[in-house]
C-alpha positions in Angstrom: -7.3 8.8 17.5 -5.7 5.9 16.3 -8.5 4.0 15.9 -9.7 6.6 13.4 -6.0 6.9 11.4 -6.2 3.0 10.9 -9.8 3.4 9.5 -8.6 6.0 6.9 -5.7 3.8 6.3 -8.0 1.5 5.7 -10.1 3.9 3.2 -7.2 4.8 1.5 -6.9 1.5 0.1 -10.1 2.9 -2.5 -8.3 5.6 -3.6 -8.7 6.3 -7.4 -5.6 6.5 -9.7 -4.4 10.2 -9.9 -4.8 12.0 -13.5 -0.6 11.7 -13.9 -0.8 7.8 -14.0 0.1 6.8 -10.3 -1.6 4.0 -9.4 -2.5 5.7 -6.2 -4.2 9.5 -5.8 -1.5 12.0 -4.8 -3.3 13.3 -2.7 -3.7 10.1 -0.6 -0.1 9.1 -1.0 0.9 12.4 0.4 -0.6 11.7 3.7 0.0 8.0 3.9 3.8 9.0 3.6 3.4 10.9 6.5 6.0 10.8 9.5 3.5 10.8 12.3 1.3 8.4 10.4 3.0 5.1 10.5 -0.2 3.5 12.3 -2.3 4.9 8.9 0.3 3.3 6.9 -0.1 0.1 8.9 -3.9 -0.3 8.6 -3.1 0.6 4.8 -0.4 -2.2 4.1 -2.5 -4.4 6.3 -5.9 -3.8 4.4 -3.9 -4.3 1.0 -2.8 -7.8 2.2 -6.3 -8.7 3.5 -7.7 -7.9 0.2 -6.2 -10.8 -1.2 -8.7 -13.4 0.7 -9.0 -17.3 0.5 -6.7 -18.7 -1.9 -5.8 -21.8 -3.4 -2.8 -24.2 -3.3 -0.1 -22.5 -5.9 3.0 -23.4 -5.1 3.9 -20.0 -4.5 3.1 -18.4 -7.8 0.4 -16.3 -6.7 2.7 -14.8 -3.6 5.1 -14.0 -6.1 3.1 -12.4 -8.3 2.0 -10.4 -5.4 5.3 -9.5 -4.4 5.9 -8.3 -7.9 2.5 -5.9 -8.0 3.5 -4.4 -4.4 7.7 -3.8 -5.9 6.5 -1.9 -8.7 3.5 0.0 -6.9 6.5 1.1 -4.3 9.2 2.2 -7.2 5.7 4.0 -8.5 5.3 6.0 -5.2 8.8 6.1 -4.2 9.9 8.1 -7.8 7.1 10.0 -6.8 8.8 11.3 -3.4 6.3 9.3 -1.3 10.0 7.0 1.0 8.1 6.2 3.5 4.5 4.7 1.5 7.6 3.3 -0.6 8.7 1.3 2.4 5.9 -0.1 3.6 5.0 -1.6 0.4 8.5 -3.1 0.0 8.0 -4.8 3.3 4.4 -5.8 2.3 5.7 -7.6 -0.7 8.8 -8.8 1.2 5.9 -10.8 3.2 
């Protein structure tokens, strides 16, 4: 079972902006934000920072404007009512 919530996790990571300008479909934030889900969340958070692949020497400017895309997608989600997705994006840009 867990196997298959960090795979959607994973998947959810493709979802398609919802029509009322979050970044993230509603529909997909509602079950990421899930209290039983926190492994779904994981795989999420964890797929998000993967994304960001080989990278260059930056002096940190690239992490920071990472940090700064992750902040404002979890002020997004958490005005939206989605704490918990809220959270782990904090801590992913807090990384």
């Amino acid at each position: 079972m867990q196997i298959a919530l960090s795979q959607v996790g994973k998947v959810h990571t493709c979802s398609p902006p919802d029509s009322n300008g979050l970044w993230i479909h509603r529909d997909a934030a509602a079950v990421l934000d899930e209290k039983e889900l926190e492994s779904m969340r994981s795989a999420f958070t964890i797929e998000l920072f993967n994304r960001r692949g080989v990278h260059s020497c930056s002096a940190g400017k690239e992490e920071g404007d990472l940090e700064t895309v992750y902040a404002c997608k979890a002020g997004e989600v958490d005005q939206a009512g989605h704490i918990r997705l809220a959270s782990a994006l904090r801590d992913l840009a807090s990384s």
